[in-house]
C-alpha positions as CSV (number, residue, x, y, z in Angstrom):
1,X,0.0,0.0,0.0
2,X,1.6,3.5,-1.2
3,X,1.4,6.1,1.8
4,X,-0.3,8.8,1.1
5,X,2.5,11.3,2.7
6,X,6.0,12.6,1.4
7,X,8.1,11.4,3.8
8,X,10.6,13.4,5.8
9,X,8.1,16.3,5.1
10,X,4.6,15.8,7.3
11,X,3.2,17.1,3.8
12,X,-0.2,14.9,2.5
13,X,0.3,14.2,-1.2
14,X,-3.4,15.4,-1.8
15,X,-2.9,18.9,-0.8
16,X,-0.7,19.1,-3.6
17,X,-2.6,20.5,-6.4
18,X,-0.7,21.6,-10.1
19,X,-2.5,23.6,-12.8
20,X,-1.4,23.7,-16.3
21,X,-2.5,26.3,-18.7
22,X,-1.7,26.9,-22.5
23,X,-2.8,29.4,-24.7
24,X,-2.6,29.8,-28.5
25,X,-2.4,33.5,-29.9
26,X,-3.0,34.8,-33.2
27,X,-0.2,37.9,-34.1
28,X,-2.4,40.4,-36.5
29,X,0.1,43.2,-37.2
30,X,3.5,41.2,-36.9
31,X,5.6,41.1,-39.7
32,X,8.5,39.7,-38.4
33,X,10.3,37.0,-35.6
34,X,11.7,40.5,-34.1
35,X,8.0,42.3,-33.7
36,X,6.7,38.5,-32.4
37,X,9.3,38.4,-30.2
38,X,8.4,41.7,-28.4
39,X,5.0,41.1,-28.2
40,X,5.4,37.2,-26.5
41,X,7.8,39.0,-24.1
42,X,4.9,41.8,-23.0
43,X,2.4,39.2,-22.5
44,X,5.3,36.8,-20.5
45,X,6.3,39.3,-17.8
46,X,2.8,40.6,-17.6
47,X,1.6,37.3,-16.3
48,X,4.8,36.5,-14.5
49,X,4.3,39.8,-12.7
50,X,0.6,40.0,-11.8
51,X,0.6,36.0,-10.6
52,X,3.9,34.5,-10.0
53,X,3.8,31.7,-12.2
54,X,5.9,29.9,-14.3
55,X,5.6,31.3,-18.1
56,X,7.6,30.1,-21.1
57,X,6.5,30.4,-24.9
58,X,6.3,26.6,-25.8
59,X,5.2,26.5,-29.7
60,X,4.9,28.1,-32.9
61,X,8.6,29.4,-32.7
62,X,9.2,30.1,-35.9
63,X,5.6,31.2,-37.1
64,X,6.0,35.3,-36.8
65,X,2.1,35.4,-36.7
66,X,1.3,32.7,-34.1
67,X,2.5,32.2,-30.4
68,X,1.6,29.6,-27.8
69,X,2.2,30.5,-24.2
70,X,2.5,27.6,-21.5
71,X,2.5,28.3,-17.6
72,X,1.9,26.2,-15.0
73,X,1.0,27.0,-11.0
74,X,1.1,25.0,-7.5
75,X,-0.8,25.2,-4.7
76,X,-3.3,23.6,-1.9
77,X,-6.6,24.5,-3.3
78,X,-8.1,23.1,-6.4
79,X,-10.5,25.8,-5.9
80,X,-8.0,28.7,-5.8
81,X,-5.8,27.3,-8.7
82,X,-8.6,27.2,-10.8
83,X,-9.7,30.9,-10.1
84,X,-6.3,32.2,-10.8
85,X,-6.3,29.9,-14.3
86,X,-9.0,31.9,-15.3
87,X,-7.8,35.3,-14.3
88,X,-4.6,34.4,-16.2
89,X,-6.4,33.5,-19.3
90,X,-8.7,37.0,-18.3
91,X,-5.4,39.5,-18.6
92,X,-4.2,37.4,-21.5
93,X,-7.5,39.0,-23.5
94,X,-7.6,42.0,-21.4
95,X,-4.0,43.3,-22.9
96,X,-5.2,42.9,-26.6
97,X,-2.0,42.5,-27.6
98,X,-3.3,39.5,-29.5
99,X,-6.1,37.6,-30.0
100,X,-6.4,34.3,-28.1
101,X,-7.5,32.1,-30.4
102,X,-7.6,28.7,-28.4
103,X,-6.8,27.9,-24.7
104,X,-6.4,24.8,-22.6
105,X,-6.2,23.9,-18.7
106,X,-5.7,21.3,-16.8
107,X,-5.7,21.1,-13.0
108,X,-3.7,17.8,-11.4
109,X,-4.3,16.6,-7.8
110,X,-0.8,14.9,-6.8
């Protein structure tokens, strides 16, 4: 029978909860990998900056008009991990410094 604690840590393994996000943006006005690049940085640190998670672009490198944005959080609460996925995914739009065109979440339990 698997425990159902991290040992050495007093830490139960199912108050460990991991949400995944990815979102796929469509660049109207770029023109080139230098304009895209500018624009993927902007959104980055904005959502870096307003909720401390983990952002890298993860896709659609070398497509000047396309980007796909990955981040991922931890915490304790299903509940809270899910409202800040869908704040994240609320600024993303809100900056309209491209249009979202498709995004995806998943929220693990570990």
């Amino acid at each position: 029978m698997k425990s159902r604690y991290i040992l050495g840590t007093g830490i139960n393994k199912s108050d460990m909860v991991a949400g995944l996000g990815i979102i796929t943006f469509r660049l109207h006005d770029c023109r080139s990998l230098k304009g895209k690049r500018k624009i993927v940085k902007s959104i980055i640190s904005r959502l870096r900056n307003n909720f401390n998670v983990s952002v890298a672009e993860v896709g659609s490198n070398d497509i000047y008009q396309r980007a796909v944005i990955g981040f991922a959080l931890v915490g304790n609460n299903r509940k809270v991990i899910n409202s800040k996925i869908d704040k994240i995914f609320n600024l993303a739009d809100e900056l309209n410094l491209a249009e979202i065109i498709d995004s995806e979440m998943e929220i693990i339990n570990l």
